[in-house]
C-alpha positions as CSV (number, residue, x, y, z in Angstrom):
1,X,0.0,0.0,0.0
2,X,2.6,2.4,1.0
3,X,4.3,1.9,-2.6
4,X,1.1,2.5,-4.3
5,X,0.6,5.8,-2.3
6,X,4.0,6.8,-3.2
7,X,3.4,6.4,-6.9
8,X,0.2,8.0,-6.7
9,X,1.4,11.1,-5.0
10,X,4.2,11.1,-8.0
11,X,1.5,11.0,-10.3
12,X,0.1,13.4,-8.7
13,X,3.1,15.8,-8.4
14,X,3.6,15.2,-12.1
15,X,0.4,15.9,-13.4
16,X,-0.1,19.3,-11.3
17,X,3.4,20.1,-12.8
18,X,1.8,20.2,-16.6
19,X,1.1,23.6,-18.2
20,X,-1.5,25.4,-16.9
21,X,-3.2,22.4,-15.0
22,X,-5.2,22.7,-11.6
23,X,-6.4,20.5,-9.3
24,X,-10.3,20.5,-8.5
25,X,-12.4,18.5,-5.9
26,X,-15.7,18.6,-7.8
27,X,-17.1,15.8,-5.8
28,X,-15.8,16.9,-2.2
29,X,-11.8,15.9,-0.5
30,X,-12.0,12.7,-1.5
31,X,-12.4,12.8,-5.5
32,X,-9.3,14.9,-6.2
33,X,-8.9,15.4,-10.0
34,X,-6.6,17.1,-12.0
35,X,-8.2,19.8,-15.3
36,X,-6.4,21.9,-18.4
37,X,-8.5,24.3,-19.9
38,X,-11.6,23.0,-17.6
39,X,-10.9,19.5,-19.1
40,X,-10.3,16.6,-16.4
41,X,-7.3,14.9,-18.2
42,X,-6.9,12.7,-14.9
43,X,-9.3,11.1,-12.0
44,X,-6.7,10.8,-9.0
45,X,-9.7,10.0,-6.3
46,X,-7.6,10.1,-3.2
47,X,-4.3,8.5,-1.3
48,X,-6.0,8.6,1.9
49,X,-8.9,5.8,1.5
50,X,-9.5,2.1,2.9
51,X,-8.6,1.1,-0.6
52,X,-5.1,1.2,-2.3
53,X,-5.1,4.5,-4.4
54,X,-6.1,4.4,-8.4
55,X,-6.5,6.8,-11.1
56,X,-8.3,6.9,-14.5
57,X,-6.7,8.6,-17.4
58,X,-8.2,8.9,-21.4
59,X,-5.9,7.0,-23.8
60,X,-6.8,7.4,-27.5
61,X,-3.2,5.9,-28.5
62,X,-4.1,2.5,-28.9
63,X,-0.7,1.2,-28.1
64,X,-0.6,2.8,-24.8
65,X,-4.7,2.2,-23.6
66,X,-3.9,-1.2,-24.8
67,X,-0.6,-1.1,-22.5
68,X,-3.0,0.4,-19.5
69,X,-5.3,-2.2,-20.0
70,X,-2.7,-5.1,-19.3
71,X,-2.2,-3.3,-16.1
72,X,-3.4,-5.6,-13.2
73,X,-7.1,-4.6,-12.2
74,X,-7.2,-2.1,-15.3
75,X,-10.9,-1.9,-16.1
76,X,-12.4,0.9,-18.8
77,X,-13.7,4.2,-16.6
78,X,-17.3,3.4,-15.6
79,X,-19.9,5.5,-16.4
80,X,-19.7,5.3,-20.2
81,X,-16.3,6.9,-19.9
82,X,-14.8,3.6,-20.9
83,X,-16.3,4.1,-24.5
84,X,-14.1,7.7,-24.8
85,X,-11.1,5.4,-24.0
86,X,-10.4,6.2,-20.2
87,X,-8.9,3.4,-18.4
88,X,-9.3,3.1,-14.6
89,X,-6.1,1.6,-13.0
90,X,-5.4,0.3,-8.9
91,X,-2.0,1.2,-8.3
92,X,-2.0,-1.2,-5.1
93,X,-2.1,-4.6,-7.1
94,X,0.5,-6.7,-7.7
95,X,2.6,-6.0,-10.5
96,X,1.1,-2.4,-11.2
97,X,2.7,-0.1,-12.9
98,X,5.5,2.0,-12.1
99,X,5.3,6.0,-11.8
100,X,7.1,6.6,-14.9
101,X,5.0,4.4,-17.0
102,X,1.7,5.9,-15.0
103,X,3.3,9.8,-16.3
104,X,3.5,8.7,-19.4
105,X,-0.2,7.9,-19.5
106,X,-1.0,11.0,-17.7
107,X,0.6,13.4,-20.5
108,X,-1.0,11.1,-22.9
109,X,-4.4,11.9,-21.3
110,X,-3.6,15.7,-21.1
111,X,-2.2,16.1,-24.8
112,X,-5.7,14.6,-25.7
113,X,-8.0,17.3,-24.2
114,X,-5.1,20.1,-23.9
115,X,-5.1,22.7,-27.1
116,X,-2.7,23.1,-29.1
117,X,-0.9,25.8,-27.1
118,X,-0.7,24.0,-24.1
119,X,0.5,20.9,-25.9
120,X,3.2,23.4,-27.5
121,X,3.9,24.6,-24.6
122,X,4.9,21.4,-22.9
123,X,6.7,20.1,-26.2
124,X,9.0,23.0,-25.8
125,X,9.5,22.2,-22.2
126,X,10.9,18.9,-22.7
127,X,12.7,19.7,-26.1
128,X,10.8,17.7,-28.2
129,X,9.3,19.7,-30.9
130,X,7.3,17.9,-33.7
C-alpha cells in the first residue's frame, strides 16, 4: 500500500506540474482530479482511503490504452467513460505499474484534451518539438 501511495502522489506531483493544470475537488476531499483548460485529463480519487489508491486517465493511443489495460485490475472508466477510452487503474495490485509508466499515461491523457498551445507549450519544455 505504502508503494502504491507513493506512486500516486508522484502522479500526482507530475500531473499538477503540466502547463497550466489545476487541481479541483468537484465531488468533495476525497475525489481529487486534475483539469487543463476545464478538461479533467486525470481522475486521481484520493491516497488517503481504505482502498489502495487508483487513477483513470483517457488513452486514444491504442498502443498505450492497450498497455494500461494489461495493467493488473485495469478496467475501462465506468460511467460510459470507458467508451471515450479512459482506463481506470489500482496502483496497489500486484505488478502495477511503475510511476514513470503511469506519467507517461498521464501526458498522454492531457495532450488529448489540452489545445494546441498548451501541448506546444509542454513540447518545448521537454525539447521535443514535432
Amino acid at each position: 500500500m505504502k508503494a502504491a501511495v507513493r506512486t500516486w502522489e508522484a502522479v500526482r506531483e507530475f500531473a499538477l506540474g503540466l502547463p497550466e493544470a489545476v487541481e479541483e475537488q468537484p465531488w468533495g476531499p476525497t475525489d481529487s482530479v486534475v483539469k487543463i483548460n476545464k478538461k479533467i485529463f486525470v481522475f486521481l480519487g484520493n491516497a488517503d482511503g481504505p482502498e489502495p489508491p487508483g487513477l483513470s486517465v483517457k488513452l486514444k493511443d491504442e498502443a498505450l490504452h492497450g498497455h494500461a489495460m494489461t495493467a493488473p485490475g485495469a478496467a475501462p472508466t465506468g460511467y460510459g467513460l470507458g467508451r471515450s477510452g479512459w482506463v481506470t487503474v489500482p496502483l496497489g495490485e500486484k505488478g502495477s505499474p511503475s510511476a514513470e509508466v503511469v506519467c507517461e499515461w498521464v501526458e498522454e491523457s492531457y495532450r488529448t484534451v489540452a489545445l494546441r498551445r498548451h501541448v506546444k507549450t509542454l513540447d518545448e519544455r521537454s525539447g521535443a518539438h514535432g
